[in-house]
C-alpha positions in Angstrom: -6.7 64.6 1.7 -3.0 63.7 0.6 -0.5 62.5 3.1 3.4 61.8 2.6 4.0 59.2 5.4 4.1 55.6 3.6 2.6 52.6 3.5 5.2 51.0 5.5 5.0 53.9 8.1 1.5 53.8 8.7 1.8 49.7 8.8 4.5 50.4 11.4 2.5 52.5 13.2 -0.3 50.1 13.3 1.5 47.0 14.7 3.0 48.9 17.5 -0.1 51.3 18.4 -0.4 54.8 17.9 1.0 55.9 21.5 3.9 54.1 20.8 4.8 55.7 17.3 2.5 58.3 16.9 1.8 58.3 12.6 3.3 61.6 10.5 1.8 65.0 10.9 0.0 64.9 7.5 -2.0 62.4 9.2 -2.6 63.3 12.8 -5.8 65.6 13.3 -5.2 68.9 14.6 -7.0 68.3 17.9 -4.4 66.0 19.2 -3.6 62.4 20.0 -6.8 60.9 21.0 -8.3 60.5 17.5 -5.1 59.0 16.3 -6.5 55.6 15.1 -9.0 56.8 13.5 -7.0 59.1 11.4 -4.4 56.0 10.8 -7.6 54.1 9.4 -8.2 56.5 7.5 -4.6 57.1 6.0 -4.6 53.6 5.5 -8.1 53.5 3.7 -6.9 56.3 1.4 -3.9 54.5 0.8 -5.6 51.0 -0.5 -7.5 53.0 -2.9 -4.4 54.6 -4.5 -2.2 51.8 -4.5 -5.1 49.4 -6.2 -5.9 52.4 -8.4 -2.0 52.2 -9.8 -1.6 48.7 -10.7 -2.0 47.7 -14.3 -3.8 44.9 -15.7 -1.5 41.4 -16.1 -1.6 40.2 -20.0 -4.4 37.8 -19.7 -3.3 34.0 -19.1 -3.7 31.7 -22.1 -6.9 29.3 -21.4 -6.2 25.7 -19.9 -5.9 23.1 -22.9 -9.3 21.0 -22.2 -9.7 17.7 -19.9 -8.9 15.0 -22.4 -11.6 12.2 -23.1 -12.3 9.4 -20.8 -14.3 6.7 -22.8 -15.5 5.1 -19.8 -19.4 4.9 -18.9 -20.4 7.0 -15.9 -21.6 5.4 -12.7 -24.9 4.7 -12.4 -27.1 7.9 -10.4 -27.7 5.6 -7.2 -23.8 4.8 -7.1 -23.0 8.7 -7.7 -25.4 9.4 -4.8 -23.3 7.1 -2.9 -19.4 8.3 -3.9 -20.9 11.7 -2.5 -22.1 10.1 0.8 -18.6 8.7 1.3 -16.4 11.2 0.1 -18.4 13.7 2.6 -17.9 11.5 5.7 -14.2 12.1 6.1 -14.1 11.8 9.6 -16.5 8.3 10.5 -17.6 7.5 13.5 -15.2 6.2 15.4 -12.9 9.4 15.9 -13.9 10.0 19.3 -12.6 6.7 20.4 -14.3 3.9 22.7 -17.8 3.5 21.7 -18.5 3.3 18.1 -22.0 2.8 17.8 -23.7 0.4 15.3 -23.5 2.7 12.1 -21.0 1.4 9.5 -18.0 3.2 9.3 -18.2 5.1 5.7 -14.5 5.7 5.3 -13.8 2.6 5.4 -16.2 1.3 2.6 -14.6 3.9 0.3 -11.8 1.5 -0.8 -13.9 -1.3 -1.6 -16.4 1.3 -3.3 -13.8 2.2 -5.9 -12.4 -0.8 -6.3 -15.7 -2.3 -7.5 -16.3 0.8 -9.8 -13.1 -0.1 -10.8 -13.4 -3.7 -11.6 -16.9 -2.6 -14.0 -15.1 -0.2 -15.6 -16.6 3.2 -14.7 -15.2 6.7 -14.7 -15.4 9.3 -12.1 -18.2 11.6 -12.1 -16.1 15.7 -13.1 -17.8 17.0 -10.1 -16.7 14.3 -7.5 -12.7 14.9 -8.7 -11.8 17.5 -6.4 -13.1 15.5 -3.1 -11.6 12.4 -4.6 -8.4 14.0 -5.0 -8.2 15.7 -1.8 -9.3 12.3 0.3 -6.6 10.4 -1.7 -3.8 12.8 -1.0 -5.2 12.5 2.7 -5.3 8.4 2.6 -2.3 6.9 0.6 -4.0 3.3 0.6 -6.4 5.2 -1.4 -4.4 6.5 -4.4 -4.3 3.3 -6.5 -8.0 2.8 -6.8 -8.8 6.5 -7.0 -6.3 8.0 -9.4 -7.2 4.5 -11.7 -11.1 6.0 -11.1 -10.4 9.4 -11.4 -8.4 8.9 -14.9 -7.2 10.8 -17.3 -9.5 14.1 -16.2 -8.7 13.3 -12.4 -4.6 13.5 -14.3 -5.4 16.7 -16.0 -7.2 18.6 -13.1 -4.3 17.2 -10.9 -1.9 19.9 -12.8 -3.7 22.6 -11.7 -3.3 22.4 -7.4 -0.1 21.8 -5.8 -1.8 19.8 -3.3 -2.3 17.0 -5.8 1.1 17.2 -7.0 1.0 13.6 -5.8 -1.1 12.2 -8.8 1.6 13.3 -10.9 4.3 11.1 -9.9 2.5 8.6 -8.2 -0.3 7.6 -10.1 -0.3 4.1 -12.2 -3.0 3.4 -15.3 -4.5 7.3 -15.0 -3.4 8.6 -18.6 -5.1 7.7 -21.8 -2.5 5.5 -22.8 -1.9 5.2 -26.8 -2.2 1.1 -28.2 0.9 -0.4 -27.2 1.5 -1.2 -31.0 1.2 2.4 -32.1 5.4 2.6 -32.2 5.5 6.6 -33.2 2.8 7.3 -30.5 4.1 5.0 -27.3 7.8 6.3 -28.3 6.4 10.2 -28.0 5.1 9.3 -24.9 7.6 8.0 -23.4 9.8 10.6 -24.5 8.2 13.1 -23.3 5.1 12.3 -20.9 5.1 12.7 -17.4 6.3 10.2 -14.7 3.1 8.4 -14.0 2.6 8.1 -17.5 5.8 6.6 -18.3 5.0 4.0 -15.9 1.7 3.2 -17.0 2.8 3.0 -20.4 5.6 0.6 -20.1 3.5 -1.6 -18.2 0.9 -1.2 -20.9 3.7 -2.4 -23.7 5.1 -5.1 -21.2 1.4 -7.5 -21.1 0.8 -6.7 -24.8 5.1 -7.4 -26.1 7.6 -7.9 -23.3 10.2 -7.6 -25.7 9.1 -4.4 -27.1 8.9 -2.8 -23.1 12.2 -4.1 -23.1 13.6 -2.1 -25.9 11.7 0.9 -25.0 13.1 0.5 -21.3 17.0 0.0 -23.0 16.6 3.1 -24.6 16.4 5.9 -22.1 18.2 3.6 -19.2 21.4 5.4 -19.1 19.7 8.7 -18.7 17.0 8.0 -16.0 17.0 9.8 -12.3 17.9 6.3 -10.1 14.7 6.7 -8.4 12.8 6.3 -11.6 15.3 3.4 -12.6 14.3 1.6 -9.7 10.5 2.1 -10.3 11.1 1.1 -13.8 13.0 -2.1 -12.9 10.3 -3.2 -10.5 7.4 -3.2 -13.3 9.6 -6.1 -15.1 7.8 -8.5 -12.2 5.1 -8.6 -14.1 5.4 -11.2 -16.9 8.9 -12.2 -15.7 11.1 -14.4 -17.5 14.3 -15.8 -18.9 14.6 -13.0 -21.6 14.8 -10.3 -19.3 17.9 -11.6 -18.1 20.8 -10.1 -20.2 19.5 -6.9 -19.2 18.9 -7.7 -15.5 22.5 -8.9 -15.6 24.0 -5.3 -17.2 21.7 -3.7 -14.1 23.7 -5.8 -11.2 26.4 -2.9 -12.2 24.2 -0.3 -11.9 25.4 2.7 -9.8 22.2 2.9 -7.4 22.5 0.1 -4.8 18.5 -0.1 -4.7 18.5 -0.8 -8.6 21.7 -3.4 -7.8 19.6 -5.2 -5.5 16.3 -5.3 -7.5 18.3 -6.8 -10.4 19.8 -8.8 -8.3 16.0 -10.4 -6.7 14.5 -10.3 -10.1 17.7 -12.8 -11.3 17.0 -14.9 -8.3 13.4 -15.4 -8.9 14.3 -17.2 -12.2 15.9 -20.6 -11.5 17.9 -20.9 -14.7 19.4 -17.4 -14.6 23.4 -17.6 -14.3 22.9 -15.4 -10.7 20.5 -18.5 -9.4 23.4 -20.7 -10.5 25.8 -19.0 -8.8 24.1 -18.3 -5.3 23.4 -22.4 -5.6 27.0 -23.0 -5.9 27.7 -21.0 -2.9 24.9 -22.3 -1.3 25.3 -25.5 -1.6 28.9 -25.4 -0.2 27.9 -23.6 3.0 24.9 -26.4 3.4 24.9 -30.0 3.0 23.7 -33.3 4.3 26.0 -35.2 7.2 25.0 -39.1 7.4 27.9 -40.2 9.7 25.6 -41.1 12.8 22.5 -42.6 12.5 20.3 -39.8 11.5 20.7 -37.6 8.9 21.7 -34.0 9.5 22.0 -30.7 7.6 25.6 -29.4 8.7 26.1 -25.2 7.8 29.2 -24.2 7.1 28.6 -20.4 6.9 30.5 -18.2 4.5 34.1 -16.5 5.8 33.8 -13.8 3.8 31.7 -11.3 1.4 33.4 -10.9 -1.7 33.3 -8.8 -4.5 31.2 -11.3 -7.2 29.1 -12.1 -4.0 28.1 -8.6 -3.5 27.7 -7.7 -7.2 25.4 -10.5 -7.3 23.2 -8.5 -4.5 24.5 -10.0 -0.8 24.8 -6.5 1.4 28.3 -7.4 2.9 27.4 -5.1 6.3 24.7 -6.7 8.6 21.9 -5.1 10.6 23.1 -4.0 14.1 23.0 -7.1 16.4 23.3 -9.3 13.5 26.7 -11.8 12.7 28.2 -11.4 9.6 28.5 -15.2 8.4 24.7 -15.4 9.6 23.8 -12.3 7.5 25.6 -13.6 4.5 24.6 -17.5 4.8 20.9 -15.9 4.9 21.6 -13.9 1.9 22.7 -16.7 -0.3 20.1 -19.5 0.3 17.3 -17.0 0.3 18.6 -16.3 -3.4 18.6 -19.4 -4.4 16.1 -22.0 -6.0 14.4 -24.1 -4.0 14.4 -26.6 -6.7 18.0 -27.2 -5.9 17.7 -28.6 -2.0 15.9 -32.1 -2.7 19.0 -33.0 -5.2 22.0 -31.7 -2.9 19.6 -33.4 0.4 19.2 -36.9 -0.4 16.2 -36.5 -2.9 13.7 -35.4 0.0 10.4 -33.3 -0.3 10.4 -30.4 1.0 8.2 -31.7 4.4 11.1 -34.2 5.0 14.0 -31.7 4.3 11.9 -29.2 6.6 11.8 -31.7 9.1 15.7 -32.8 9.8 17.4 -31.7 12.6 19.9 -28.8 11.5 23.5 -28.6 13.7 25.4 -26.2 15.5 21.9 -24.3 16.3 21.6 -22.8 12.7 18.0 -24.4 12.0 16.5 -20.6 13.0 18.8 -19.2 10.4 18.4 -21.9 7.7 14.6 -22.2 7.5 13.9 -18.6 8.2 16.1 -18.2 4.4 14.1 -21.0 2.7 10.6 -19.0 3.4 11.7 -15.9 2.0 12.8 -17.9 -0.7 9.6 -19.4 -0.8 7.6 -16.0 -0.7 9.8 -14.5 -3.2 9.8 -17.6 -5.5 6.2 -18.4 -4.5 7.0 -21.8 -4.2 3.6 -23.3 -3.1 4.9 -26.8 -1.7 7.9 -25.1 0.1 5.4 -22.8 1.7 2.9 -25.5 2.8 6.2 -27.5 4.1 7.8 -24.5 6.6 3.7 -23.6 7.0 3.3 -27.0 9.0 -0.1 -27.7 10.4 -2.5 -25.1 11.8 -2.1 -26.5 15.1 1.0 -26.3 15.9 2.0 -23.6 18.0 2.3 -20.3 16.2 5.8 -19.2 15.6 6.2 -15.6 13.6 3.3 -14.6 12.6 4.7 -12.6 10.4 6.8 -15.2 8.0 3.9 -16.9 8.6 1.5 -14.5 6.9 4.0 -14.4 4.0 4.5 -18.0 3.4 0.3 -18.2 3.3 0.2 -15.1 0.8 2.5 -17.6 -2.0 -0.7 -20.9 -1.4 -4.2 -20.7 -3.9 -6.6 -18.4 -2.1 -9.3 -20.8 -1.2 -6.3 -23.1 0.6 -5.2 -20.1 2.6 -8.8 -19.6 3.9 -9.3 -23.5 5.0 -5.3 -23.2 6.4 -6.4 -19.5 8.4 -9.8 -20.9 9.5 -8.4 -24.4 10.9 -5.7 -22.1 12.6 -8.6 -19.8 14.3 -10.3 -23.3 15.3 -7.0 -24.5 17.1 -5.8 -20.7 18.6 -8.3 -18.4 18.9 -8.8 -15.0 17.1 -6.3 -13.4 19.6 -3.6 -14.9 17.0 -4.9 -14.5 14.2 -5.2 -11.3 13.1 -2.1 -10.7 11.1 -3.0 -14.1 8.8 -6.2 -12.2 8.4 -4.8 -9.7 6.4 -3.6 -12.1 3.4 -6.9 -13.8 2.7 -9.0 -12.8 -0.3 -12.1 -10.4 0.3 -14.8 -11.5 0.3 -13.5 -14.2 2.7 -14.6 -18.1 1.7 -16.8 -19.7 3.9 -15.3 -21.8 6.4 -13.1 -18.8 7.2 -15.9 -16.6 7.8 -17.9 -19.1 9.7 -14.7 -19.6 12.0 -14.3 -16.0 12.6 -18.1 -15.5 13.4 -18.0 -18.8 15.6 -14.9 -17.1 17.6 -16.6 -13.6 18.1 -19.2 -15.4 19.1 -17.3 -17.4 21.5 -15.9 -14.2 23.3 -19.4 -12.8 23.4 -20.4 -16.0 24.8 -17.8 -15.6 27.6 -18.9 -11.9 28.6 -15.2 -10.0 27.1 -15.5 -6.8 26.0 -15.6 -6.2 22.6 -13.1 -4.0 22.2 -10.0 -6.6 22.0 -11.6 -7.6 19.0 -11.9 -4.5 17.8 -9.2 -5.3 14.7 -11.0 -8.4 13.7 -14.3 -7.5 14.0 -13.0 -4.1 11.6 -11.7 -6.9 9.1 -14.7 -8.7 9.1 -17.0 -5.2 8.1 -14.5 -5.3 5.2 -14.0 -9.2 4.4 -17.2 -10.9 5.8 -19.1 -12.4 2.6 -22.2 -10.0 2.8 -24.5 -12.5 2.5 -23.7 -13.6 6.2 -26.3 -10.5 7.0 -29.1 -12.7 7.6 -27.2 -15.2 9.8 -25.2 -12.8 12.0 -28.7 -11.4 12.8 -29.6 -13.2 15.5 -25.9 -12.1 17.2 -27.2 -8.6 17.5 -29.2 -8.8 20.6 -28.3 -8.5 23.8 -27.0 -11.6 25.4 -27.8 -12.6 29.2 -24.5 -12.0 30.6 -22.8 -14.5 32.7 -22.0 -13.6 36.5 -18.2 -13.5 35.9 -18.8 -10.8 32.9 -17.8 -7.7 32.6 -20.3 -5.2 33.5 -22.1 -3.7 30.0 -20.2 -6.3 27.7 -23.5 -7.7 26.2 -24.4 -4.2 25.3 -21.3 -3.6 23.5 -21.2 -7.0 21.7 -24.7 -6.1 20.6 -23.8 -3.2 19.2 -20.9 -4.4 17.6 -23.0 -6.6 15.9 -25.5 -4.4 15.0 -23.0 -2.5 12.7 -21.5 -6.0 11.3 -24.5 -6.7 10.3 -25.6 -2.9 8.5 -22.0 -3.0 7.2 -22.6 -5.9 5.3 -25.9 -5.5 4.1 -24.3 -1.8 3.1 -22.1 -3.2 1.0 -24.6 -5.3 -0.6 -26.6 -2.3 -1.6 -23.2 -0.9 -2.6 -22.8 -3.6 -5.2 -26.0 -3.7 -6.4 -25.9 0.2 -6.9 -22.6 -0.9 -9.0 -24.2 -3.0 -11.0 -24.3 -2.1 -15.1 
């Protein structure tokens, strides 16, 4: 059988239907229309066979270079059991919403999975790369910890599925970095490596010789994208210091405002930098201390105008919309500058007693909101336990609060978090949560378990607790297993109760308690 009507007729003539456009006479039978389709099948059969017949081979492709080396022990086989478990359950069970039963909720015990595999030093079992992969291009509060576990093989596989293009620029620590004193081989890599490598290496260099990161960062500056300028100016934070600053100071004229304004914070977080000087001058003649009545009283003079040495030194002269100018700017320059240089220009105070005076013309809100971003980004410990104030006062932003409680030591942030749950509840709390080191100390724990248990108590339904009683899964010491137990059954509900609560509350501590005691396992599984 040969036929002359074409591919594209016969495709034609298959979209529209073969009453519509009837296929070429070489292909209709001779008895007439109703046998059409099966002739155009049959065209089209004979057609596939020719048109595969006539292609020629491609030149075969050269062979992928092999996975590099990853030196790292493999997990233990219970602990590879496990990363399979979790990297299966993508979904958990909770995606239905409402009820969520009292099994722990696996995807969310992924995180602190690899970051203990991390923390004893394993690698990533080759066959769990491609799931690892796949959940952290689904999850990006996952890609730190997994691209660090998947490592230098999870790099190389990475190259080979656009889907994981992500690991390529994104990834920090994955490539099998040469020793930071190896000059020729650090200088080739940084030459001519890939993003991700770049980045890990210079942060490599920087903890083993500042200087030498430095150097290496000095010399391929000029010709950097200003997106990878920026991400290279942010990994000077680590290790920070005075001798970064001639080249922070050439980088307040970069031409990428984002890389202006980085140079511009890093300068301010070192109080003998000229830029720290400078914002204190202006500062300091914008605020000052008036003693003509009988109590002393910070007076604000905000600045008139934005200049052009103001806004090289990083103040953004245009404001937010519903924002002042002279507010915007005033904010800009005491946030910038060292808190070591209020208790001089004040009267010698502490911070408490220069937190506490009065502040005219209603720019208090202003003023102190400045100091505890300074106090964040300087992590200035007394200034943040000074605008912190006790846990009982009344909350004000939670937010500024969180951040001022991220700059005190960890075990004084869970004492601070757990007086403040005592005083206000867990309805509160939630966001200060968030900045307290897992697992969570003692008297915070016990003050979150005594509050959930206070709300049970009270016959609420579980689910406005939902957040914190997620955190806790995540944060709880597991050892608190065996003293949570007796929260799991059901209490005897009170008559002003919603209906069912006990149930629920049960239940939701029936999966605290497996989570934990998961977790345990977990660790033990992680053990060398």
């Amino acid at each position: 059988m040969t036929t002359t009507t074409s591919w594209e007729d016969l495709v034609t003539s298959a979209l529209l239907g073969t009453e519509r456009r009837p296929p070429g006479a070489d292909v209709m039978p001779p008895g007439g229309g109703k046998d059409a389709p099966v002739a155009l099948l049959d065209a089209a059969a004979l057609h596939t066979v020719r048109r595969r017949a006539g292609l020629l081979p491609a030149p075969a492709a050269a062979p992928p270079e092999p996975a590099p080396h990853d030196p790292r022990p493999p997990v233990p086989e219970a602990a590879r059991r496990r990363l399979t478990q979790l990297l299966a359950d993508r979904t958990g069970p909770s995606q239905g919403g409402g009820r969520r039963g009292a099994a722990p909720d696996l995807t969310e015990l992924l995180p602190q999975w690899l970051a203990t595999a991390n923390e004893r030093g394993y690698r990533a079992p080759a066959s769990a790369l491609p799931a690892l992969l796949d959940a952290a291009r689904a999850r990006t509060d996952l890609r730190p910890q997994a691209l660090t576990f998947a490592g230098p093989r999870g790099l190389w596989l990475a190259r080979f599925n656009p889907e994981w293009r992500f690991a390529l620029r994104g990834a920090s620590g994955v490539a099998a970095l040469p020793a930071p004193d190896d000059a020729q081989a650090v200088r080739s890599l940084w030459e001519e490596g890939l993003f991700a490598e770049r980045v890990a290496l210079l942060a490599a260099v920087r903890a083993h010789e500042p200087g030498a990161a430095l150097a290496l960062l000095r010399s391929t500056w000029p010709t950097e994208r200003a997106e990878d300028r920026l991400m290279f100016l942010d990994s000077l934070r680590t290790g920070l210091s005075d001798a970064d600053e001639p080249f922070l100071e050439e980088a307040l004229s970069d031409r990428s405002r984002n890389v202006r304004a980085t140079a511009a914070e890093l300068l301010s977080a070192l109080p003998q930098s000229a830029l720290a000087g400078r914002m204190a001058a202006r500062a300091a003649s914008c605020v000052s201390l008036d003693r003509t009545g009988d109590t002393a009283v910070i007076s604000v003079e905000a600045p008139h105008e934005c200049d052009a040495g103001m806004q090289r030194d990083g103040v953004l002269a245009n404001p937010p919309a519903g924002r002042g100018e002279r507010s915007w700017w005033l904010g800009q320059l005491v946030e910038a500058t060292p808190l070591s240089a209020w208790p001089a220009r004040l009267g010698g105070r502490t911070p408490e007693e220069i937190v506490a005076l009065p502040v005219a013309d209603d720019w208090c809100d202003e003023l102190h909101a400045a100091w505890c971003r300074a106090a964040v980004r300087q992590r200035d410990a007394a200034w943040s336990r000074a605008l912190l104030g006790p846990p009982a006062t009344p909350p004000a932003s939670l937010a500024e609060r969180s951040k001022l409680l991220s700059a005190l030591p960890a075990d004084e942030r869970a004492r601070w978090v757990a007086d403040f749950i005592a005083a206000h509840g867990l309805s509160e709390a939630f966001q200060l949560l968030g900045v307290c080191a897992v697992p969570w100390a003692e008297p915070l724990g016990r003050a979150v378990v005594d509050a959930l248990d206070i709300a049970r108590d009270a016959g609420s339904y579980p689910w406005s607790f939902s957040g914190v009683m997620g955190l806790a899964e995540r944060c709880l010491d597991p050892a608190e297993a065996a003293r949570l137990e007796v929260l799991t059954a059901v209490p005897d509900e009170p008559e002003d109760a919603s209906p069912g609560a006990g149930g629920y509350w049960s239940e939701a501590f029936q999966r605290l308690v497996s989570t934990l005691r998961l977790r345990a396992t977990m660790r033990r599984e992680l053990a060398p």
